[in-house]
C-alpha positions as CSV (number, residue, x, y, z in Angstrom):
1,X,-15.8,-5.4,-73.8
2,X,-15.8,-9.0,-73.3
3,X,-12.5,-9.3,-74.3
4,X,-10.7,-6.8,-72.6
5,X,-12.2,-8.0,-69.1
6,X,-10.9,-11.4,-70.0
7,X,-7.8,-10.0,-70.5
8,X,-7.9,-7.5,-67.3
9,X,-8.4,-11.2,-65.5
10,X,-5.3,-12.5,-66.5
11,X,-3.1,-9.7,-65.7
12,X,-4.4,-9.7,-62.2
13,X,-4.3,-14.2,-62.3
14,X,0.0,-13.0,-63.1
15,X,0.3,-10.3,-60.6
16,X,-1.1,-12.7,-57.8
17,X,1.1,-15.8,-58.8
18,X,4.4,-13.3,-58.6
19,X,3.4,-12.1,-55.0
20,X,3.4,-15.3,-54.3
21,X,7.3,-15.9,-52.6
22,X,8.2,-19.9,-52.1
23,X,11.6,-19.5,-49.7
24,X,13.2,-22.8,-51.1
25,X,12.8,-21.9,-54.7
26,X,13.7,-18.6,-54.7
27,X,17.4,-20.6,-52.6
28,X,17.4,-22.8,-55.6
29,X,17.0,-20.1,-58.3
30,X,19.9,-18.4,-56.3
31,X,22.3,-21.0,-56.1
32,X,21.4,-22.6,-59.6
33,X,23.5,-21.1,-61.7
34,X,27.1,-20.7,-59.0
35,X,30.0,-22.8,-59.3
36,X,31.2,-24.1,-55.6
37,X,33.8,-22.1,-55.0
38,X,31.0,-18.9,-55.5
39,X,28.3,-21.1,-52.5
40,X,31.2,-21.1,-50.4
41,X,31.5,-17.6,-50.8
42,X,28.0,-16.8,-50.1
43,X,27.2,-19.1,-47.1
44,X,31.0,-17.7,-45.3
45,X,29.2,-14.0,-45.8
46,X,25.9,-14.9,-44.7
47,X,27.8,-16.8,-41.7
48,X,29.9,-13.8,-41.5
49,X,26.7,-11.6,-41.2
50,X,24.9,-14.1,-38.7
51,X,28.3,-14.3,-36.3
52,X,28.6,-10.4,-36.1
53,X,25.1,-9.7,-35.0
54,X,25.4,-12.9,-32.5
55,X,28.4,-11.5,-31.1
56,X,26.5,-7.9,-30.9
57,X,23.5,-9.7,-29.3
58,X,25.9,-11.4,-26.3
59,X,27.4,-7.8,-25.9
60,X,24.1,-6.2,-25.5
61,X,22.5,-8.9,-23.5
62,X,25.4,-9.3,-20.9
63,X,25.7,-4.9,-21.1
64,X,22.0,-4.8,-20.5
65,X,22.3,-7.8,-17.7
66,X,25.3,-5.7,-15.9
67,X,23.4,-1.9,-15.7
68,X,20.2,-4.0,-14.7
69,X,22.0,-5.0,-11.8
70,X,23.4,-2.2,-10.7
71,X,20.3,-0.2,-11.4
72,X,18.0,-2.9,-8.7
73,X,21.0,-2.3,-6.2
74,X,20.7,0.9,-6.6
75,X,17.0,1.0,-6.0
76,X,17.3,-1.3,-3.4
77,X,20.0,0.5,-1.2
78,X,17.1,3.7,-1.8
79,X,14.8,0.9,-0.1
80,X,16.3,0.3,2.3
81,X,17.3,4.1,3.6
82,X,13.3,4.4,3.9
83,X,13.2,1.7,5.7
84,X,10.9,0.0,3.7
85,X,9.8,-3.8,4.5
86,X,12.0,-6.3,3.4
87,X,8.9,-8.3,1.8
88,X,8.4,-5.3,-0.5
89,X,12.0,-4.8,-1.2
90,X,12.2,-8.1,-2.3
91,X,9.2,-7.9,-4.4
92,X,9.9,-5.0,-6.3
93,X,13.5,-6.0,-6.9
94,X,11.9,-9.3,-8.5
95,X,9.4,-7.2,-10.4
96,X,12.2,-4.7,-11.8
97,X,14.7,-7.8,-13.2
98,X,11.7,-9.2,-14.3
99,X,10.4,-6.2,-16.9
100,X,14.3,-5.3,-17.6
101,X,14.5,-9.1,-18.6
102,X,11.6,-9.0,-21.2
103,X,12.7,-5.5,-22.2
104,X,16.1,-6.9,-23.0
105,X,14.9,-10.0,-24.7
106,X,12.9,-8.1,-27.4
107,X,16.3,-5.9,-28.0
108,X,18.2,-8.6,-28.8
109,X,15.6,-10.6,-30.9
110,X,15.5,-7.4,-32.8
111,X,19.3,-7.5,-33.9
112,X,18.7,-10.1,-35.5
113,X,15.6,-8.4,-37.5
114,X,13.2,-10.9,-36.4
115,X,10.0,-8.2,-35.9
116,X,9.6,-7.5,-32.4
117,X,6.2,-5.6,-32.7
118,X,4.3,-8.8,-32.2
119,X,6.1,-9.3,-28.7
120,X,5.5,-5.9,-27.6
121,X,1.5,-6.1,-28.7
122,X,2.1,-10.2,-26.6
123,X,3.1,-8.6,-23.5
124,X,1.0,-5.6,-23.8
125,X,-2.3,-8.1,-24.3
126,X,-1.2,-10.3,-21.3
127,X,-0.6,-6.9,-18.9
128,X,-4.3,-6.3,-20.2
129,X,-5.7,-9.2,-19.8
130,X,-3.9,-9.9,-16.3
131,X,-4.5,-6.4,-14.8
132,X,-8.5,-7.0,-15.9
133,X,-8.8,-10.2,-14.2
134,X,-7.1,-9.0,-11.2
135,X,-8.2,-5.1,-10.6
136,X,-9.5,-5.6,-7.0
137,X,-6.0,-7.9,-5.9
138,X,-3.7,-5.1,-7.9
139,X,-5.8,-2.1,-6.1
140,X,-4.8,-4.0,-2.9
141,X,-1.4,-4.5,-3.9
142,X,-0.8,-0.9,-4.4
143,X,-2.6,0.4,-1.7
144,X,-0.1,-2.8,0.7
145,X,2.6,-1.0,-0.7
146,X,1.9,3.0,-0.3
147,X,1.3,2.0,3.1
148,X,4.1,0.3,3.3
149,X,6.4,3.5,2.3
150,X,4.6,5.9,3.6
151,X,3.8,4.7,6.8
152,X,0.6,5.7,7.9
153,X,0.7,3.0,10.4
154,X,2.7,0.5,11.9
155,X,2.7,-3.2,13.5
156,X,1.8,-2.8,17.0
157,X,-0.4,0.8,16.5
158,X,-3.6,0.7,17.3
159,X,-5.9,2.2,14.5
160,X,-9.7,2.7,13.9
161,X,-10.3,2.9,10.1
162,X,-13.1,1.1,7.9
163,X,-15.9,1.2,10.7
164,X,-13.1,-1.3,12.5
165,X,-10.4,-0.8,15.3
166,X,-7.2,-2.8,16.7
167,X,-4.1,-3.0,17.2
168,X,-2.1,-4.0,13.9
169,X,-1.0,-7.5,13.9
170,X,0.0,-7.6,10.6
171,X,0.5,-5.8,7.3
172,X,0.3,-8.3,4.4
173,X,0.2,-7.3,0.4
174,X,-2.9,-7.6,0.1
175,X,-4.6,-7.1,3.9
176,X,-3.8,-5.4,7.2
177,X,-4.7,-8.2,10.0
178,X,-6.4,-6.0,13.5
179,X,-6.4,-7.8,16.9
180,X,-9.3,-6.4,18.7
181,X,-9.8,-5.9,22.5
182,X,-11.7,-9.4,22.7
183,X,-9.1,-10.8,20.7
184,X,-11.5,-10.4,17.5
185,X,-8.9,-11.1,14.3
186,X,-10.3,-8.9,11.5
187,X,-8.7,-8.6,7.8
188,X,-9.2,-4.6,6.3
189,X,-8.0,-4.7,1.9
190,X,-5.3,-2.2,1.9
191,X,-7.0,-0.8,-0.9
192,X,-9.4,0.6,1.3
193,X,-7.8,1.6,3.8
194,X,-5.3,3.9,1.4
195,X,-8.2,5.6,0.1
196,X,-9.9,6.2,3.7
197,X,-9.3,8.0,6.8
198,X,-7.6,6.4,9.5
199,X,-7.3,7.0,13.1
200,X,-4.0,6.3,14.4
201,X,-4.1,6.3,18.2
202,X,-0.7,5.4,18.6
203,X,1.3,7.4,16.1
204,X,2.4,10.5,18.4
205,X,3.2,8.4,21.4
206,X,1.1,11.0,24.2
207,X,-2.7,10.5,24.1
208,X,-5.0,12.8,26.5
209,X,-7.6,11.5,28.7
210,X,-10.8,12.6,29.6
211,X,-13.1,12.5,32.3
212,X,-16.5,14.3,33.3
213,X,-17.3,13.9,37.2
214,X,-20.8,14.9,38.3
215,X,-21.3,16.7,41.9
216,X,-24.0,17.5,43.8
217,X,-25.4,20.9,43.5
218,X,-24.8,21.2,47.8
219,X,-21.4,20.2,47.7
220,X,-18.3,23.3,46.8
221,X,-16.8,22.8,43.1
222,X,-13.3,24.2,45.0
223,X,-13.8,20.8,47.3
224,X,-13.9,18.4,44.4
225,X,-11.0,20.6,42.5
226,X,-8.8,20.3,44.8
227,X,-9.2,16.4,45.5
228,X,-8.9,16.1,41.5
229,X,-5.7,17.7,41.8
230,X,-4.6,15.7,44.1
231,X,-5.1,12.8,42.9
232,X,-3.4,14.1,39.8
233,X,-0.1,15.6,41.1
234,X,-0.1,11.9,43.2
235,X,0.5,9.5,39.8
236,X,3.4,9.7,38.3
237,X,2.1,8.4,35.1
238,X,0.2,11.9,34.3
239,X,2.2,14.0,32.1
240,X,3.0,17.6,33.5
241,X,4.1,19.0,30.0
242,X,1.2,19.2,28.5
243,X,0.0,20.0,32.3
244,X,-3.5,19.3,33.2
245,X,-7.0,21.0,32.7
246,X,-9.6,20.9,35.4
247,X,-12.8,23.0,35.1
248,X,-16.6,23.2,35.3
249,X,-17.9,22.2,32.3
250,X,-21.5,22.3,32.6
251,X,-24.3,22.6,34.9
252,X,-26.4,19.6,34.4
253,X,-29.9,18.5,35.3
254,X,-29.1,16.8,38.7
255,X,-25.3,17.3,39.0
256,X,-22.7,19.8,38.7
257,X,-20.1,18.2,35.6
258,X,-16.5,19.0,36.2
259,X,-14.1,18.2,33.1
260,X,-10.7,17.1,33.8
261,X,-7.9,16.0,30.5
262,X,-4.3,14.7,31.2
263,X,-2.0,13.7,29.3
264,X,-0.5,10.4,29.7
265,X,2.1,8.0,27.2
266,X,-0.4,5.9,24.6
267,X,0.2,2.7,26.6
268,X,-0.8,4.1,30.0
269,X,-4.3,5.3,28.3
270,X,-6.2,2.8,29.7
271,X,-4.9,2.5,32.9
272,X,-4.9,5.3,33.7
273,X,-8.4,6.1,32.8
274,X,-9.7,2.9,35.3
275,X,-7.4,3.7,37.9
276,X,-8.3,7.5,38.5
277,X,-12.3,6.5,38.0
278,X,-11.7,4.4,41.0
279,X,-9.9,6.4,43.3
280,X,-12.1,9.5,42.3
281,X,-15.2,7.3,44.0
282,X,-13.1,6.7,47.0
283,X,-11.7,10.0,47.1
284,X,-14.9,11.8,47.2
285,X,-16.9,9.9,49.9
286,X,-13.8,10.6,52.3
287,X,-14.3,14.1,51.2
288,X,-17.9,14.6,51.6
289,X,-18.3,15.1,48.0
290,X,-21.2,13.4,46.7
291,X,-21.6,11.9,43.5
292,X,-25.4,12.2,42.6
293,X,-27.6,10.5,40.4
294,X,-30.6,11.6,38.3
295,X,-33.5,12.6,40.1
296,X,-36.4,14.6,39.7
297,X,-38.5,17.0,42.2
298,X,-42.0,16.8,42.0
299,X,-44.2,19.7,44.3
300,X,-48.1,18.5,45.3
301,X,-50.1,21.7,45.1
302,X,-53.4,21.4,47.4
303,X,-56.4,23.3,45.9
């Protein structure tokens, strides 16, 4: 028993030894026994061999380099028909020659049967590894650039979105920059607001306006109606298509609410909302229409 595991030990001692491949003797061993004229032969076929695939490589590379090109035009004229920022446009056309580039790399190192599964598992680790590190800046990123195409917003819109509202100063990669009304700069991550609902006050170009005034409960709701109206028809910046809405909205505790809406262009909101509050108040005390305020009647009963 002895004996044969001895010589079981051996076998396996030979096995290992022959697995073992030295590259310079194994070129030696080769070449030992050849007369010159028979190297010559063999180093012109290797050479041979080596030229061809170099020659393939070139044509592939400089193929590969002239469809990449045509293929980022071709996504960048599609850009550029949707209008689409030229910040991103040139970003993504950087991004595209860049992964064509390492795609074409690892084809030609393959021609010349170098293994090109370690590269692929390289890149793939440091897409990993970068993508880990940087999952809050990349959500950013992506939500910068669906915003970007599809345009929920624009500079000079004036949004509410986050808890936040302004008008856009700025859409960056990674941020949308508000200007608020007391000149407040505020930073929102596009990564939010791709995900959220947001209010876009500008986007249709009309915006309506709304006002409740209170009367007394003495004075005629056809009075106040008709100065409303006039007041109306008299500035030109009120829309007549949609046309106006005036009614009595509500019979309150110490004044009679009439609603009015009007439609008026998005940069005229404001205005327009301050302007008719103050000609309202003038209108009204020239009209004998009073404007009350809250009060409360108390009656004494005398046992």
């Amino acid at each position: 028993m002895k004996l044969l595991e001895i010589d079981l030990s051996s076998v396996l001692t030979e096995v290992v030894d022959t697995t073992r491949v030295d590259p310079v003797k194994n070129v030696i061993k080769q070449y030992a026994g050849m007369t010159a004229d028979e190297i010559l032969s063999e180093l012109f076929s290797h050479l041979l061999a080596f030229g061809l695939k170099f020659v393939g490589a070139l044509v592939i590379f400089f193929a590969g380099r002239w469809l990449m090109g045509r293929f980022s035009r071709f996504i960048m004229r599609m850009l550029d028909r949707r209008h689409v920022e030229l910040s991103v446009q040139s970003f993504l056309g950087s991004l595209i020659n860049i992964v064509f580039m390492l795609i074409l790399i690892v084809l030609v190192i393959g021609i010349f049967g170098v293994n090109t599964t370690s590269f692929v598992a390289l890149f793939a680790s440091a897409g990993v590894a970068i993508g880990m590190a940087l999952s809050g800046s990349l959500q950013n990123f992506a939500g910068g650039l669906m915003i970007l195409v599809f345009k929920p917003y624009k500079v000079g819109d004036f949004i509410e979105a986050q808890g936040q509202s302004g008008t856009v100063k700025e859409i960056q990669i990674f941020n949308t920059v508000l200007i608020t009304g007391d000149n407040r700069m505020i930073f929102v991550p596009n990564g939010n607001l791709s995900n959220n609902i947001i209010v876009n006050y500008s986007r249709a170009g009309i915006r309506r306006v709304e006002w409740t005034f209170g009367i007394g409960y003495g004075d005629r709701y056809e009075t106040a109606k008709k100065v409303l109206s006039g007041l109306l028809d008299a500035d030109a910046r009120i829309l007549h298509e949609p046309p106006y809405f005036i009614a009595l909205h509500s019979l309150g505790d110490s004044s009679v609410n009439v609603l009015v809406r009007a439609w008026v262009s998005t940069e005229d909101f404001w205005d327009v909302y301050y302007d008719l509050n103050r000609k309202v108040y003038k209108a009204f005390a020239e009209n004998d229409v009073n404007i009350p305020y809250p009060q409360m009647d108390v009656h004494l009963i005398k046992d």
